[in-house]
Residue frames as qw, qx, qy, qz and C-alpha x, y, z in Angstrom:
[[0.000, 0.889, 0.458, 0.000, 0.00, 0.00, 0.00],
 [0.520, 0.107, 0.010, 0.847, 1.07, 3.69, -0.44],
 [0.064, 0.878, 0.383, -0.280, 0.44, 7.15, -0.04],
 [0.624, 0.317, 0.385, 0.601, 0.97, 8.56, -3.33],
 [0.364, -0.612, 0.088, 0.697, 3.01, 11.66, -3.70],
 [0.354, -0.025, 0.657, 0.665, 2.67, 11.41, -7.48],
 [0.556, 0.219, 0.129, -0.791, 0.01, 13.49, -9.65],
 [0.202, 0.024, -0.928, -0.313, -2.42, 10.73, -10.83],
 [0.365, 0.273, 0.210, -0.865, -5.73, 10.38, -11.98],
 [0.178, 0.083, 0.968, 0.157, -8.89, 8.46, -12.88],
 [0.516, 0.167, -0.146, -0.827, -11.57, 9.48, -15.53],
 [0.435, 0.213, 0.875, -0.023, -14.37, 7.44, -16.34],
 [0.122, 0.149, -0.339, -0.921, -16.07, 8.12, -19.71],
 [0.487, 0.363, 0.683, -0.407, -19.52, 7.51, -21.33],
 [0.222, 0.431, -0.251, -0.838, -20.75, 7.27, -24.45],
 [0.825, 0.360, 0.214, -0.380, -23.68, 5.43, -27.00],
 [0.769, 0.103, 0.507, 0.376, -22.26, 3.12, -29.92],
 [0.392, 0.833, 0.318, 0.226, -23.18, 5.78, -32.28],
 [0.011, -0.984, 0.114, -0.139, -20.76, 8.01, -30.39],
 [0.906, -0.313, 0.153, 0.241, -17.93, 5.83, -29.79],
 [0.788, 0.237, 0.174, 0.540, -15.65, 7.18, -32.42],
 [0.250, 0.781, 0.077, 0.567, -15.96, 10.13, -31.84],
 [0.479, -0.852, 0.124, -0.173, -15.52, 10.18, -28.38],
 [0.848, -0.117, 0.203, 0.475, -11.94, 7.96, -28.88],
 [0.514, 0.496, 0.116, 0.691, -10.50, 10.30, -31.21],
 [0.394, -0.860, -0.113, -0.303, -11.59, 13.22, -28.39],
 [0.861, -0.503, 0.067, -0.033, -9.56, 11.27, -25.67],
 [0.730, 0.135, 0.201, 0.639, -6.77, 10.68, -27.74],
 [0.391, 0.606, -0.108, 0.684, -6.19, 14.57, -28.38],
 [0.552, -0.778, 0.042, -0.298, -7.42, 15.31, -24.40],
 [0.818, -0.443, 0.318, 0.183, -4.79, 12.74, -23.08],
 [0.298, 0.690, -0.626, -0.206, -2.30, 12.41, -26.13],
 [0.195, -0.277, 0.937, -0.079, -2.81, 8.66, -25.79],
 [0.529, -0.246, -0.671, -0.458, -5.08, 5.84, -27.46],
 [0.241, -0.222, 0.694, -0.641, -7.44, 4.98, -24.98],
 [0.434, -0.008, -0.849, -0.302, -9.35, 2.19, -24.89],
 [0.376, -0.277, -0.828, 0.310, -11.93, 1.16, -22.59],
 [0.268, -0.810, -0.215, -0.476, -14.29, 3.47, -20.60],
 [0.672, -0.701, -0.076, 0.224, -11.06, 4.02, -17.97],
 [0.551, 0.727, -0.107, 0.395, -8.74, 6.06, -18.28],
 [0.516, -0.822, -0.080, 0.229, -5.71, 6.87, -15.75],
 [0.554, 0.634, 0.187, 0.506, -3.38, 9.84, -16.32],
 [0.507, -0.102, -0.177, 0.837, -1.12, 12.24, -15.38],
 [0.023, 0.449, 0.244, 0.859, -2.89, 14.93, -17.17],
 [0.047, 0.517, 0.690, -0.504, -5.44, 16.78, -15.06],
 [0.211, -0.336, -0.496, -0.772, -8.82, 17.85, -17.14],
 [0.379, 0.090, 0.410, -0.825, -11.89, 19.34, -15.90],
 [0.273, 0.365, 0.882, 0.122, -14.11, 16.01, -16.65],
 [0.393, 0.732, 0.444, -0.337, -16.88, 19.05, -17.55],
 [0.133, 0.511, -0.418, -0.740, -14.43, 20.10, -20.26],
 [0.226, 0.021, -0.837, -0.499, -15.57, 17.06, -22.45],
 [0.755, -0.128, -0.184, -0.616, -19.26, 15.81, -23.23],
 [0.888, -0.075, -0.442, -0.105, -18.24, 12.34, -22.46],
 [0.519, 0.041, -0.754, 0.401, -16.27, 12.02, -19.21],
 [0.608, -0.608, -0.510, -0.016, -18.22, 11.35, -15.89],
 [0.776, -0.626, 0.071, -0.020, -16.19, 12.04, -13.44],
 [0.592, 0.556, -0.501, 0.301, -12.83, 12.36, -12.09],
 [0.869, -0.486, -0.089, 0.032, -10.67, 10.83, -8.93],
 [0.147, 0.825, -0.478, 0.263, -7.30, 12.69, -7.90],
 [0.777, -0.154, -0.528, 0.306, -5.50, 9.43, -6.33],
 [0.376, -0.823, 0.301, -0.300, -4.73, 10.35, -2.50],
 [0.503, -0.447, 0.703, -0.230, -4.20, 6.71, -1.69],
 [0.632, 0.369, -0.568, -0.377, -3.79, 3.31, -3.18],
 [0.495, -0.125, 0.854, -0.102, -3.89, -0.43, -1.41],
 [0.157, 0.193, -0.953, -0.171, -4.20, -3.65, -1.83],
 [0.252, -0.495, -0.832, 0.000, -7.43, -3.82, 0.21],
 [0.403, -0.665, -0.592, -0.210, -9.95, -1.84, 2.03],
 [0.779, -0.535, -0.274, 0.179, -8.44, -1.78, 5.21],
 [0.452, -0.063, 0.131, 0.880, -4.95, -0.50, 3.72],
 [0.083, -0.689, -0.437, -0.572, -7.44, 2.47, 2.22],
 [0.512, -0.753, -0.265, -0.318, -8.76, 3.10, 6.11],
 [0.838, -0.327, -0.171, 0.402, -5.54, 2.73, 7.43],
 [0.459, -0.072, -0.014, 0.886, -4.12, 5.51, 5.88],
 [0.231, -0.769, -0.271, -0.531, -7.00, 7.88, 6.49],
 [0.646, -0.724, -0.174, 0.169, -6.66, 7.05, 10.33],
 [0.848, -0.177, 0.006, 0.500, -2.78, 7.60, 9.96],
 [0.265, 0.252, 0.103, 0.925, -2.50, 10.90, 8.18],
 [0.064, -0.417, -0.438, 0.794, -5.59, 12.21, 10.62],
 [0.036, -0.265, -0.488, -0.831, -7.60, 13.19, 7.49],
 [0.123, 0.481, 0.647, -0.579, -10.05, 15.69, 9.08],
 [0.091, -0.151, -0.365, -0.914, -13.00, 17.73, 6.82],
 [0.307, 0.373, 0.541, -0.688, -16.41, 19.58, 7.85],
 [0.584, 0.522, -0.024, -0.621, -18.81, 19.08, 5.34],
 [0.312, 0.328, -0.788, -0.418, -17.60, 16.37, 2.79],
 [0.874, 0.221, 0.043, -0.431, -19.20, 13.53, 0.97],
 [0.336, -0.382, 0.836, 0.208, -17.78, 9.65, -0.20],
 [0.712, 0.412, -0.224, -0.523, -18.89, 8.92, -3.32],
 [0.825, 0.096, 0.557, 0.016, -18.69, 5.27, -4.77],
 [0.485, 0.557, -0.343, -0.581, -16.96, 5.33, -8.27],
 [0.847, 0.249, 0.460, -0.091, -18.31, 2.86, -10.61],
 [0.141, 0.559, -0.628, -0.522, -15.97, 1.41, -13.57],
 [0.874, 0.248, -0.324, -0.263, -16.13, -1.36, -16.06],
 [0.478, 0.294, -0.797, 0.226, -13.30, -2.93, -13.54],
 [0.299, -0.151, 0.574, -0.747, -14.96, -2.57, -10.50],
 [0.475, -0.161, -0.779, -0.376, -17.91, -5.44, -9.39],
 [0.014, -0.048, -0.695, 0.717, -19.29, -4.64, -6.41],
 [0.107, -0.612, -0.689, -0.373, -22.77, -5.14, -5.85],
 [0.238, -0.819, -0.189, -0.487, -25.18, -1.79, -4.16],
 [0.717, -0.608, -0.326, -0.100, -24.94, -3.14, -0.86],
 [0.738, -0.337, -0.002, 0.585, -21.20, -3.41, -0.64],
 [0.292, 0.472, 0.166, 0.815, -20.71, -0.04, -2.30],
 [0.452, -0.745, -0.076, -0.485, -23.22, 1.52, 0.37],
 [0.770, -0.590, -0.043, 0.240, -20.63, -0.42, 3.35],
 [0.772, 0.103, 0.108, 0.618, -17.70, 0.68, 1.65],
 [0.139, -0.745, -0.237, -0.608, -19.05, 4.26, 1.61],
 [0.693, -0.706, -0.136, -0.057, -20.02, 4.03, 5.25],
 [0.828, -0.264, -0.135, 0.475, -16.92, 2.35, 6.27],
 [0.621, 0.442, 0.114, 0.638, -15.00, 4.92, 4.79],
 [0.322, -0.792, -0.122, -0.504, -16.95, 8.02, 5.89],
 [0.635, -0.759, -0.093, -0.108, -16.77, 6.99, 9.31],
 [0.741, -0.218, -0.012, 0.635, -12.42, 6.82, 9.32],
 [0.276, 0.534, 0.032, 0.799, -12.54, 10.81, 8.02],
 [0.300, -0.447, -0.489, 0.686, -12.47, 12.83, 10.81],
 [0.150, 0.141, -0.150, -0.967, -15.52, 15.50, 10.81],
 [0.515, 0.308, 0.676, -0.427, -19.05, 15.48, 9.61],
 [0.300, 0.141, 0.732, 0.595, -20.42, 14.71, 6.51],
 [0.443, 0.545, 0.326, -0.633, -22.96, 16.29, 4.63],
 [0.459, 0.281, 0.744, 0.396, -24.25, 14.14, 1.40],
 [0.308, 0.754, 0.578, -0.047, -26.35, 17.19, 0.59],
 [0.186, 0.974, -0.073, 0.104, -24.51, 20.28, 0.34],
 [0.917, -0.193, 0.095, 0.336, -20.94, 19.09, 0.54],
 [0.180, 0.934, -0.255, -0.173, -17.91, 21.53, 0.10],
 [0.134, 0.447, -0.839, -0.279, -15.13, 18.69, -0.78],
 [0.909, -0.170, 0.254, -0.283, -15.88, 14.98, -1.92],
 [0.278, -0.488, 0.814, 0.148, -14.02, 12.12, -1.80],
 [0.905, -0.061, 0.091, -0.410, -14.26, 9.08, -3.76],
 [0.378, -0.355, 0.854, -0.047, -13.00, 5.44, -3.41],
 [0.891, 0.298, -0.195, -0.281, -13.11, 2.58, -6.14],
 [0.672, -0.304, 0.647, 0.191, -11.48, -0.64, -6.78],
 [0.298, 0.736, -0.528, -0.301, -8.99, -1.17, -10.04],
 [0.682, 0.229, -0.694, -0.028, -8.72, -4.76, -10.64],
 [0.668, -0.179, -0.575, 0.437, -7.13, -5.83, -7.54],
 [0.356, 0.120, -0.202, 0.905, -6.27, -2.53, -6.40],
 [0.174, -0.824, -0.485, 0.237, -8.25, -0.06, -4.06],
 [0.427, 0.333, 0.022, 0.841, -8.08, 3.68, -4.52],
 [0.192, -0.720, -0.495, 0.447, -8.87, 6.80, -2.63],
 [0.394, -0.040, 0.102, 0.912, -9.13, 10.49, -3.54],
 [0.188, 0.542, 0.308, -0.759, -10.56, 13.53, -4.02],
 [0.341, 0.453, 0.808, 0.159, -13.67, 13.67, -6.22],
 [0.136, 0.458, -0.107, -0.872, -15.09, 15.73, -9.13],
 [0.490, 0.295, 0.820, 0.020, -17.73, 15.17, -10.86],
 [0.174, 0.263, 0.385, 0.867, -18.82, 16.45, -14.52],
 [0.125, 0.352, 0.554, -0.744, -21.73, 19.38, -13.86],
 [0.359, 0.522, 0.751, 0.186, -23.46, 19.45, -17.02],
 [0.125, 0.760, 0.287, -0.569, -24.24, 23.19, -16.60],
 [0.201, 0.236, -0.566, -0.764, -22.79, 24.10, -21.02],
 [0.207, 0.562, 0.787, 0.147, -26.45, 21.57, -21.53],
 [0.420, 0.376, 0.754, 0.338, -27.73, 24.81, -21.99],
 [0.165, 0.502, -0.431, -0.731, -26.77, 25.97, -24.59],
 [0.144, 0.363, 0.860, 0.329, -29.35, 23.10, -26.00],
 [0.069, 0.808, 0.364, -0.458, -32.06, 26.45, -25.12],
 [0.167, -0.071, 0.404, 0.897, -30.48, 28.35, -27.95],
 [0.239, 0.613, 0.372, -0.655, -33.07, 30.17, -29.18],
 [0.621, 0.649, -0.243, -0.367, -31.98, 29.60, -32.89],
 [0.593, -0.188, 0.781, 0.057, -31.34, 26.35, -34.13],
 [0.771, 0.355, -0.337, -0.407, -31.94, 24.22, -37.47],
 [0.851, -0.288, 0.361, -0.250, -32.05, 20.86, -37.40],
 [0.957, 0.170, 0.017, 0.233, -29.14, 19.82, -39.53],
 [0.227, -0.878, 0.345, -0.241, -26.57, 21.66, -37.24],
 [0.440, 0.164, -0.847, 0.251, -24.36, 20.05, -34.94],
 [0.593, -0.661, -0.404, -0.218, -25.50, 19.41, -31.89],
 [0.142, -0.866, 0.408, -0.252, -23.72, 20.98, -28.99],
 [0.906, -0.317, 0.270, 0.080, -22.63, 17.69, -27.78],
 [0.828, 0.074, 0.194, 0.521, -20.56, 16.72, -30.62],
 [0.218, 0.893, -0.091, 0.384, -19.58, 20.76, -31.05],
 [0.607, -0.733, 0.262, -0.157, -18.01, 20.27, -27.70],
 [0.835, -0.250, 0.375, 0.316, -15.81, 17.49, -28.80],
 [0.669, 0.622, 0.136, 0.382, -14.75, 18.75, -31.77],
 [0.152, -0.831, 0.314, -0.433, -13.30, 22.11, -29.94],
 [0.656, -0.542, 0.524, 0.037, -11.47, 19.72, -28.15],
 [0.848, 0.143, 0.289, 0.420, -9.99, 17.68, -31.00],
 [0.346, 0.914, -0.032, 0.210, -9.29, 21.26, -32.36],
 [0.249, -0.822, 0.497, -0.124, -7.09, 22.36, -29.27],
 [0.789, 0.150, -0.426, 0.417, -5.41, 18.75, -28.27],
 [0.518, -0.696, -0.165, 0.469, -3.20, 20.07, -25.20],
 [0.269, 0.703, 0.140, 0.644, -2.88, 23.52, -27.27],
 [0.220, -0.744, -0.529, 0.344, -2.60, 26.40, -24.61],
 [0.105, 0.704, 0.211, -0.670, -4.06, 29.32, -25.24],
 [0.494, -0.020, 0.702, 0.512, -4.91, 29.03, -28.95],
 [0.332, 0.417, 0.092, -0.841, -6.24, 31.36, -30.80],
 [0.273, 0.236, 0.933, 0.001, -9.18, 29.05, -32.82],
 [0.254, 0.312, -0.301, -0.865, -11.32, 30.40, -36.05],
 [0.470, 0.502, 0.722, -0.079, -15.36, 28.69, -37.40],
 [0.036, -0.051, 0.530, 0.846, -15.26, 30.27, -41.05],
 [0.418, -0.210, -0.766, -0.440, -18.66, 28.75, -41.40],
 [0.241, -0.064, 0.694, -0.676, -19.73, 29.82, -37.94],
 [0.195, -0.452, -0.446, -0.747, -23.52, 29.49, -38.90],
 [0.497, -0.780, -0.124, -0.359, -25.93, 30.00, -35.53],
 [0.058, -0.704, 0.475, -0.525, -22.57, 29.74, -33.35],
 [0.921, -0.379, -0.093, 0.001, -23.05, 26.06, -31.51],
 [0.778, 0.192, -0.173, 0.573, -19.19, 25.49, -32.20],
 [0.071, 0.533, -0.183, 0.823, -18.31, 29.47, -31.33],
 [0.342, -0.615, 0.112, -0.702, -20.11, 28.48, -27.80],
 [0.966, -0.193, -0.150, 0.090, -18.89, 25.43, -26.86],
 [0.717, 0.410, -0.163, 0.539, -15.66, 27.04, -27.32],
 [0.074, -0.677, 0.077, -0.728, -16.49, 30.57, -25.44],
 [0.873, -0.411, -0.179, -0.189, -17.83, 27.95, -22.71],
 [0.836, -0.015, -0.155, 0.526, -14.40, 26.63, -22.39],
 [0.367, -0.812, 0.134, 0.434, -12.70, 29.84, -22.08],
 [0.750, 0.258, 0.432, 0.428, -11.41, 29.60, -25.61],
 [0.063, 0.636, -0.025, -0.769, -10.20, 32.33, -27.99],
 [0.437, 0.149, 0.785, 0.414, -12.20, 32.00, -30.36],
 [0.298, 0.410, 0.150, -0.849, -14.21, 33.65, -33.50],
 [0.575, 0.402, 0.699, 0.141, -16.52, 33.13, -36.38],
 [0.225, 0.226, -0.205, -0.925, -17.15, 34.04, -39.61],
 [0.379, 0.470, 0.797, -0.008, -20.49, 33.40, -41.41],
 [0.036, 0.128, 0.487, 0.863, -21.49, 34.82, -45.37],
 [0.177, -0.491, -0.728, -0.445, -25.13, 34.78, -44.91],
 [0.172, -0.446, 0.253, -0.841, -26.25, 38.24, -43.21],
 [0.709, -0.397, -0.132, -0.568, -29.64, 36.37, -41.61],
 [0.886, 0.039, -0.356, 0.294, -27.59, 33.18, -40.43],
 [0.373, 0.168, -0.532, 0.741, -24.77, 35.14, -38.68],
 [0.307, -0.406, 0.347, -0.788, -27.26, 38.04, -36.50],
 [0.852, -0.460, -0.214, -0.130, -29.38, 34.49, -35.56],
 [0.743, -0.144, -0.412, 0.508, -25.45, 33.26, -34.01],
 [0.090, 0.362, -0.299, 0.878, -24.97, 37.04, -32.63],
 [0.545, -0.504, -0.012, -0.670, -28.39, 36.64, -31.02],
 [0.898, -0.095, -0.430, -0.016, -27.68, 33.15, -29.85],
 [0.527, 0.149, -0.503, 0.669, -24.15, 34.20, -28.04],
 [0.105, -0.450, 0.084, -0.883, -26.06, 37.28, -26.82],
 [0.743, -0.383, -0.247, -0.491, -29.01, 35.22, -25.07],
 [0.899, -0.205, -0.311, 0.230, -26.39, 33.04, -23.30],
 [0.339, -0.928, 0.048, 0.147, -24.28, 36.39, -22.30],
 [0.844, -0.122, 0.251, 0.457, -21.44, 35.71, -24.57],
 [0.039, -0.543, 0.360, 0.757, -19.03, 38.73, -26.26],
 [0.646, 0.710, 0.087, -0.265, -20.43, 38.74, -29.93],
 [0.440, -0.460, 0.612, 0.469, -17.37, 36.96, -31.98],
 [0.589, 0.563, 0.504, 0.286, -19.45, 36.58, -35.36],
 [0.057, 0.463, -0.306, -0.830, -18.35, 38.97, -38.40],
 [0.656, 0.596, 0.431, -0.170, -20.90, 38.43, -41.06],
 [0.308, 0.733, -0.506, -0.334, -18.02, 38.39, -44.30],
 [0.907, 0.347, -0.236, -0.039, -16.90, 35.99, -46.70],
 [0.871, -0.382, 0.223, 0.215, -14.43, 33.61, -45.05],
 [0.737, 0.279, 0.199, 0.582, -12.30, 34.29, -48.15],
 [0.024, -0.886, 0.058, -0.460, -11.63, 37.93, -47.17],
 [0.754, -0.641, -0.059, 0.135, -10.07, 36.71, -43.72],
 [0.503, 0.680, -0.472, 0.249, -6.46, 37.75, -43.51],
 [0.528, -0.606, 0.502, -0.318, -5.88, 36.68, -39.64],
 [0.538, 0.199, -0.814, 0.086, -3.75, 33.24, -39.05],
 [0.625, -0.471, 0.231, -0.578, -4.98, 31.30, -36.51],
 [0.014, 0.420, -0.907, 0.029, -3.75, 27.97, -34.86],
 [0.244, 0.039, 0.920, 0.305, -6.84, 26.21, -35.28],
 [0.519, 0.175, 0.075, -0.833, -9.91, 26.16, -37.41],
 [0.459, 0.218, 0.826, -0.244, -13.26, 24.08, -37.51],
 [0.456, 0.135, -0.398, -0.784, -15.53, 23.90, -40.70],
 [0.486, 0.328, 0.800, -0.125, -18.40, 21.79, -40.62],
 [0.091, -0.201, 0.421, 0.880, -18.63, 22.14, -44.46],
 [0.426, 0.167, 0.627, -0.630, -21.21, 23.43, -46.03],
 [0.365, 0.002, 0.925, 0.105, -23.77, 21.70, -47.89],
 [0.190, -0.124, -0.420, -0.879, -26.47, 24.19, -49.40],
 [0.064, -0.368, -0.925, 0.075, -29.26, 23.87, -47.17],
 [0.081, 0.784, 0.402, -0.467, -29.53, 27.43, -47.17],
 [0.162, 0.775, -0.359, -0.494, -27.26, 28.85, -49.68],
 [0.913, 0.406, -0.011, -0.034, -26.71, 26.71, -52.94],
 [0.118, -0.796, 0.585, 0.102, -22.97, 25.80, -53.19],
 [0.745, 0.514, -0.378, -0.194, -20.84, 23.70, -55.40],
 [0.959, -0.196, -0.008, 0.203, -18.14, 21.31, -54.97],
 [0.531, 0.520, -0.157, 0.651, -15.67, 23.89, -56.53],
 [0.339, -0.769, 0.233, -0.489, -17.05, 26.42, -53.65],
 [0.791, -0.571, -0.029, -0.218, -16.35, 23.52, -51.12],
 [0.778, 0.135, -0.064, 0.610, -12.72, 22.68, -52.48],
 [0.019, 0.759, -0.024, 0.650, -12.55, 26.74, -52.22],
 [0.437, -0.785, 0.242, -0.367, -13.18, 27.11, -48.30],
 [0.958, -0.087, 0.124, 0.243, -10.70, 23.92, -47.78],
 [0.642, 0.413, -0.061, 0.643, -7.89, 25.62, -49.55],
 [0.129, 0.803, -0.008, 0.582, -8.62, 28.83, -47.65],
 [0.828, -0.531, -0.125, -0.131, -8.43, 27.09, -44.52],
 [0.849, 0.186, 0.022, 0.494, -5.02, 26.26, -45.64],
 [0.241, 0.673, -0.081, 0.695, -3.84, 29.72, -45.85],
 [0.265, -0.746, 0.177, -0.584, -5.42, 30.95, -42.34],
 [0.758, -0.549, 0.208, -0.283, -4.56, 28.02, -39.92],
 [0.046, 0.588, -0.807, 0.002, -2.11, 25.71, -38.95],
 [0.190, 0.081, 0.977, -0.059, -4.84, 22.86, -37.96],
 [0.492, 0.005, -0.374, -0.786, -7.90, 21.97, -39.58],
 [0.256, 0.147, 0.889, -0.351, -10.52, 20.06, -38.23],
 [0.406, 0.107, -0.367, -0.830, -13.16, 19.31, -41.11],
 [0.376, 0.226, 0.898, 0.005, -16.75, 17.41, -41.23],
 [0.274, 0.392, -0.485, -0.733, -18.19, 16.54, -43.95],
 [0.832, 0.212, 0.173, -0.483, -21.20, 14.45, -45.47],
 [0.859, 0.443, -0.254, 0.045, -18.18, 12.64, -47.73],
 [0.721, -0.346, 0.173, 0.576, -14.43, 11.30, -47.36],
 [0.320, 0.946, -0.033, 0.050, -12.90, 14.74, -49.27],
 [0.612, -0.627, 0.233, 0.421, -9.37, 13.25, -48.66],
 [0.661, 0.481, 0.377, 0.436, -8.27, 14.05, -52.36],
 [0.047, -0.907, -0.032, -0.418, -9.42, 18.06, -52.01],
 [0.653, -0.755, 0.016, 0.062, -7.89, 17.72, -48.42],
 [0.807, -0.043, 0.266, 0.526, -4.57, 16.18, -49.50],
 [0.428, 0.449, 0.420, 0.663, -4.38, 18.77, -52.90],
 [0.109, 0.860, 0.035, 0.497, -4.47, 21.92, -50.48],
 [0.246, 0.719, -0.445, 0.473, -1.62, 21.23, -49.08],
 [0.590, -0.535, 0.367, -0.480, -2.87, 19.75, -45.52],
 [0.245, 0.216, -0.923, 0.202, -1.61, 15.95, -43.79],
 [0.689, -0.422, -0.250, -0.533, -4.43, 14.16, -42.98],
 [0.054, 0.500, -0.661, 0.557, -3.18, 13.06, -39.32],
 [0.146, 0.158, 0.873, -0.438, -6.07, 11.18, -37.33],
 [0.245, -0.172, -0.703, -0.645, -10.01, 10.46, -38.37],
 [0.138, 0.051, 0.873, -0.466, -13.13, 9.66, -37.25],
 [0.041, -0.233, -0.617, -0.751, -17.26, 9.52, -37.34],
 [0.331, 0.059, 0.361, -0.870, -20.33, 10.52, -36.54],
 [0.167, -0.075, -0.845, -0.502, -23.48, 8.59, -36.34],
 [0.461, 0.280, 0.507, -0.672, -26.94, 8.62, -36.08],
 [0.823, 0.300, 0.278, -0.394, -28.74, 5.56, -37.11],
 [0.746, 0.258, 0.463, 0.403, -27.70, 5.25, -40.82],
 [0.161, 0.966, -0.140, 0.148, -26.94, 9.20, -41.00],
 [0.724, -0.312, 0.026, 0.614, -22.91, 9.19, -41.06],
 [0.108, 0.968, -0.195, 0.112, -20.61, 12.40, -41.03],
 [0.886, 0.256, -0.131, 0.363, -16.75, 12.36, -41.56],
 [0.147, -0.933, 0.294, 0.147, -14.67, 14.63, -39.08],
 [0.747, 0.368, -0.149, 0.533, -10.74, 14.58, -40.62],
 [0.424, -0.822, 0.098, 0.367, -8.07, 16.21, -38.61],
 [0.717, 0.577, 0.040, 0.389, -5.49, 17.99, -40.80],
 [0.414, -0.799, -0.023, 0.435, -2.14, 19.55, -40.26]]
């Protein structure tokens, strides 16, 4: 058993079949590591609410072999707090059944010096088992509160959806910091507020006058700085380290295949990464303006599929 001195950390993730690939390719630019499974432990430390898909997170305090080692070193380092909670964390390694998750709780609770308070708790702890292995530590859980931005107040129904806008702005960055991040193609601004959410620097542009003041009204309703410029992406002269297109497709404005090879090339000019979906595989156009196609993935719903490419 130990009492671990090292940073180290356990996410748990979530996510439908339909969202599996995308939420692997996510992980992989959040952690810089494949990741397999719905467990994930890591040096890195993320705010689980930065991504759509992780639960929950568990700062290791302590590590045994059993229980007991766990409650031993609570008693031993005197851990005292007023107010705090002991959460159970469930993993796919973990098999406890309710009962022993509700003694293991208890047990626990009752070796922290102080009172608890399950309801309004100012730190919590929680405690799982790794294969063999017991852990302890201090708990964070994801808070949902960017849901909503599902309330937007302008919407159309072949958007993204903030969920997957949320991951994408994370494949964008990867463990960028402080990146300055460009939506050519803002249209109503999901992507430009997942991003603002985060604390990103980011803006949009968007060609269609009626399209951009809905995303100005959208940021505006949710109390966000206005970052839309209603002008033709091809006018842009700023560089930026990355930018999203979700290309478009003419549902409102007619547009060709030449126009769509067009905002691909310009993409080329103003960023260093590109993060493109798209209704097709466009690795030809992708390839033939200049960009390295670098990591992949999709999007699904049902028998609807979208193609996100990462380019550098």
């Amino acid at each position: 058993m130990s009492n671990l001195r090292e940073e180290k950390y356990l996410y748990t993730i979530n996510y439908t079949s339909d969202e599996e690939s995308l939420c692997r390719l996510e992980m992989k630019s959040i952690f810089q590591v494949e990741v397999q499974g719905k467990l994930i432990i890591s040096e890195r430390l993320i705010d689980p609410s930065r991504s759509p898909f992780i639960k929950e997170r568990l700062s290791f305090i302590y590590e045994g072999e059993s229980l007991e080692n766990i409650i031993n070193l609570i008693k031993a380092d005197n851990l005292s707090y007023e107010d705090f909670k002991v959460n159970y964390v469930k993993n796919e390694e973990s098999t406890l059944e309710y009962s022993e998750r509700l003694r293991v709780i208890k047990e626990v609770g009752l070796s922290i010096n102080g009172e608890a308070d399950i309801y309004n708790p100012k730190i919590e702890f929680g405690i799982t088992t790794i294969g063999d292995t017991w852990v302890f530590g201090e708990y964070m859980k994801h808070d949902n509160e960017w849901h909503i931005h599902d309330k937007k107040p302008y919407t159309y129904s072949n958007g993204l959806n903030f969920k997957v806008a949320r991951s994408i702005i994370n494949i964008a960055v990867g463990d960028m910091e402080n990146p300055r991040i460009v939506d050519p193609c803002c249209g109503i601004g999901t992507v430009l507020m997942e991003g603002l959410s985060l604390g990103y620097n980011i803006v949009g542009y968007e060609i269609n006058p009626m399209i951009g003041d809905n995303a100005k009204r959208n940021l505006l309703f949710f109390d966000y700085k206005d970052v839309v410029t209603i002008m033709d992406m091809h006018k842009v002269k700023e560089k930026y380290d990355a930018c999203i297109i979700d290309l478009p497709y003419g549902l409102f404005n007619p547009i060709t295949l030449k126009e769509q090879e067009g905002l691909i090339y310009k993409s080329r000019e103003i960023a260093e990464k590109l993060v493109l979906v798209t209704y097709e595989e466009m690795d030809s156009i992708i390839e033939g303006a200049g960009f390295e196609i670098v990591d992949r993935c999709t999007i699904s719903k049902g028998k609807f599929k979208r193609y996100v490419t990462v380019c550098i």
